[in-house]
N, C-alpha and C positions, 0 to 999 in steps of 0.2 A: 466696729468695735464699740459696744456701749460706755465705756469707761469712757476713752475720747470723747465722743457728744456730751456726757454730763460733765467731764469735765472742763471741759472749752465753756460750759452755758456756765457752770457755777464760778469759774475762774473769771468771764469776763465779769459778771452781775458783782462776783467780790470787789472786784477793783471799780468798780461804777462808772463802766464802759456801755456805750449801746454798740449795737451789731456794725453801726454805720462805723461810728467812731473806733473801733477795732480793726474793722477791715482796714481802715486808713492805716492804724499804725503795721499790719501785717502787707499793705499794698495790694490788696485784695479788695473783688469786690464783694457787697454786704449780701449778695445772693449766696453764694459761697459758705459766709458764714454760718445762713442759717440752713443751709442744705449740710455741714459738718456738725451742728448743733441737735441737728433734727433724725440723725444718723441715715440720712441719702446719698451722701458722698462721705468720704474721707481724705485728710489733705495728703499730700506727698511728702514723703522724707523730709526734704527740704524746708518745708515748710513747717512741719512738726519741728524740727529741730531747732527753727528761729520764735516760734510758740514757746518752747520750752525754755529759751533762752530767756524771750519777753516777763518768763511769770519766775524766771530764777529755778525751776525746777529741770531735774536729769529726764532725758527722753523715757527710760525705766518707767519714773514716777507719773507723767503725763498720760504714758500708754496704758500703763497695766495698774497702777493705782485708782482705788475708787477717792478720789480728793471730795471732801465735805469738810462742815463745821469740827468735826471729830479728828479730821487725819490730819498724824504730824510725818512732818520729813524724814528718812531715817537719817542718822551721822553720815554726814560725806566725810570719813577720817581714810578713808583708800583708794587713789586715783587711778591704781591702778586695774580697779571695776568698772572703770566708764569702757565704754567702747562704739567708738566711732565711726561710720561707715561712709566709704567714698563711693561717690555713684556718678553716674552720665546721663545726662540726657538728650532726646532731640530735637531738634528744629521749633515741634511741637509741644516742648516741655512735657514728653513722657519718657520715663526712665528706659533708656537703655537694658539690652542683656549684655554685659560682660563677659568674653569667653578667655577662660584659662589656660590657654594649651598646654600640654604636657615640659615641655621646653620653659614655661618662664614659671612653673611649677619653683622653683627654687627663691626666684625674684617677687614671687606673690607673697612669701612670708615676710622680706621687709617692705614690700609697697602695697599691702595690702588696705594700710590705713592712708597711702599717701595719693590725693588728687590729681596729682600729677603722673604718677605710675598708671592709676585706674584707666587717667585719658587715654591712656599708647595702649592699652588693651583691645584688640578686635572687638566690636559688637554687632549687636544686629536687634531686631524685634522678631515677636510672634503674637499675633491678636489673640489668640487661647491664653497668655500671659500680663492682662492690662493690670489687675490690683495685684501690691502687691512689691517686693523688690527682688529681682533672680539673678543669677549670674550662671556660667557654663564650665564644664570643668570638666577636661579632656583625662578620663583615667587610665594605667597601664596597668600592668600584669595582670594574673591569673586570679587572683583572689577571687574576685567576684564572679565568676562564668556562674553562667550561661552568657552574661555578662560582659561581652568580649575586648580586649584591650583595646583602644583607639576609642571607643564610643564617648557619648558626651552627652556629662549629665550636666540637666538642668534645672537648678534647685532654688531655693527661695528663702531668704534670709531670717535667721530664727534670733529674735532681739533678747528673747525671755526663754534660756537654759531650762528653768523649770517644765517649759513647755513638750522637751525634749520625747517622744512617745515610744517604751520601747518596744520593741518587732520591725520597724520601719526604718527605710535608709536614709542615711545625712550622708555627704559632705563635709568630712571635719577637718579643720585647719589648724595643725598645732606644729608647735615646736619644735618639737620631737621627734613628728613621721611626717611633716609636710602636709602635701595636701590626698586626703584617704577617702574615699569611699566607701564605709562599709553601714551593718545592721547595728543599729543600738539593742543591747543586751536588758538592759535597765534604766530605768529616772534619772537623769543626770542628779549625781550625787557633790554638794558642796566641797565635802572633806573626800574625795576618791576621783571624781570626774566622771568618767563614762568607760561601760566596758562595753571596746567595737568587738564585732563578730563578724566571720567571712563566709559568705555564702557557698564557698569553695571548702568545705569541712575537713581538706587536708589541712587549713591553715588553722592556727589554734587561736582562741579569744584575746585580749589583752585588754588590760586598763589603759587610760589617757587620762593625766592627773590634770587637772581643774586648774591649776596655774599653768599648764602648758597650754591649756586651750585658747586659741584666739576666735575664731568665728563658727559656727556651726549653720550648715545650710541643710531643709530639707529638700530631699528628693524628688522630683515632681513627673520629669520626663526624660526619656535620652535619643539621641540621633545617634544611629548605626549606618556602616555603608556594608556591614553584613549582615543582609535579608534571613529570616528564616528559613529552613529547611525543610521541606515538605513531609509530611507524617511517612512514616513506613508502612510498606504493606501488613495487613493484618496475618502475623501468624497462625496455623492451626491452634496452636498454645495459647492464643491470645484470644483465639476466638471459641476455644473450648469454657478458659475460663471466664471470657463473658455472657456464655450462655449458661454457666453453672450461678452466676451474679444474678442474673434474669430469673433463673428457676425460685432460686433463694429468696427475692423481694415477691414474686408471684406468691409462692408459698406463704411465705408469710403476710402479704395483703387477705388473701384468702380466709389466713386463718381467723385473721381480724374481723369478717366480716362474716363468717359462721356465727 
């Protein structure tokens, strides 16, 4: 993320820090620093968050603001904007996958922010998964088919709402309907929130208001223990009308090149 790297250079160069003398106060070493400065690495949660802390600035600001001579803070007048994320990690100080199973589904809405709930959650790793922060989240019912109840998605942590893309699935955690799975409709909206949509088109769209939202995860992959089902044989009907598709694009190649 280039905002991080000039940020990290110009923040330390304002405080008239050198790279060595930085890493000490972060407990890092000065290789690090300038491998996140130079945009080759990026640090981990954890360590962004003790960053952010060191310069007085919100994770928000560190990440997704361009900080220069020009940029001011905005008002911290509403606490209840920050949002905090609990994570795991292991042996080797990389982040954990947290899996949600369907059952503590109810207990993730109040221990979602809390370190100690997150620990007693099952995890595991996937090396397709190293940048990055994801967690797992075991979905039920019908909404989403082809989609099948029990699968488990695995999706990756969205800091910045605005980012939100719509046609594509989240993970959304709120209030109101727990923990959902569905399509985003539209931009996550300040004053509205988000309207999900079910891939299952008997079920109908609905909005999630922006004060009930607590976390939003994109979509990335899911684990089924129900395999695919092998294509059906081609019917005469099917294979009528793909040789009338055939005739159609020939024809019309053709005529292109008359």
């Amino acid at each position: 993320m280039p905002n991080i790297a000039n940020n990290l250079k110009y923040l330390r160069k304002k405080k008239g820090l050198t790279q060595q003398q930085f890493a000490d106060e972060m407990g890092i070493k000065r290789a690090s620093v300038g491998a996140y400065e130079e945009e080759r690495a990026e640090p981990k949660y954890e360590l962004l968050k003790k960053i952010a802390s060191f310069y007085g600035l919100t994770m928000d600001e560190l990440v997704n603001e361009a900080i220069n001579d020009k940029w001011k803070p905005a008002p911290k007048s509403d606490a209840s904007n920050v949002r905090v994320l609990s994570i795991t990690v292991d042996e080797g100080d990389r982040e954990n996958i947290e899996m949600v199973p369907v059952k503590a589904s109810a207990g993730y809405l109040n221990g979602y922010a809390d370190p100690e709930y997150i620990a007693e959650l099952p995890k595991f790793s996937l090396p397709i998964f190293r940048q990055g922060t994801y967690r797992a989240f075991e979905i039920q019912g019908d909404s989403m088919l082809p989609l099948q109840p029990g699968s488990i998605v695995i999706a990756e942590y969205v800091d910045n709402w605005n980012e939100v893309k719509p046609g594509q699935t989240y993970v959304v955690i709120s209030r109101t309907d727990g923990v959902v799975y569905k399509r985003i409709a539209f931009k996550y909206k300040e004053d509205k929130g988000l309207k999900l949509v079910s891939d299952n088109k008997s079920y109908e769209p609905y909005w999630v208001a922006a004060a009930d939202i607590l976390e939003i995860w994109k979509a990335k992959a899911y684990i089924s223990t129900q395999l695919p089902e092998p294509s059906p044989e081609p019917t005469m009907e099917t294979l009528t009308a793909m040789m009338a598709q055939m005739q159609k694009t020939i024809s019309s190649v053709a005529g292109k090149q008359s």
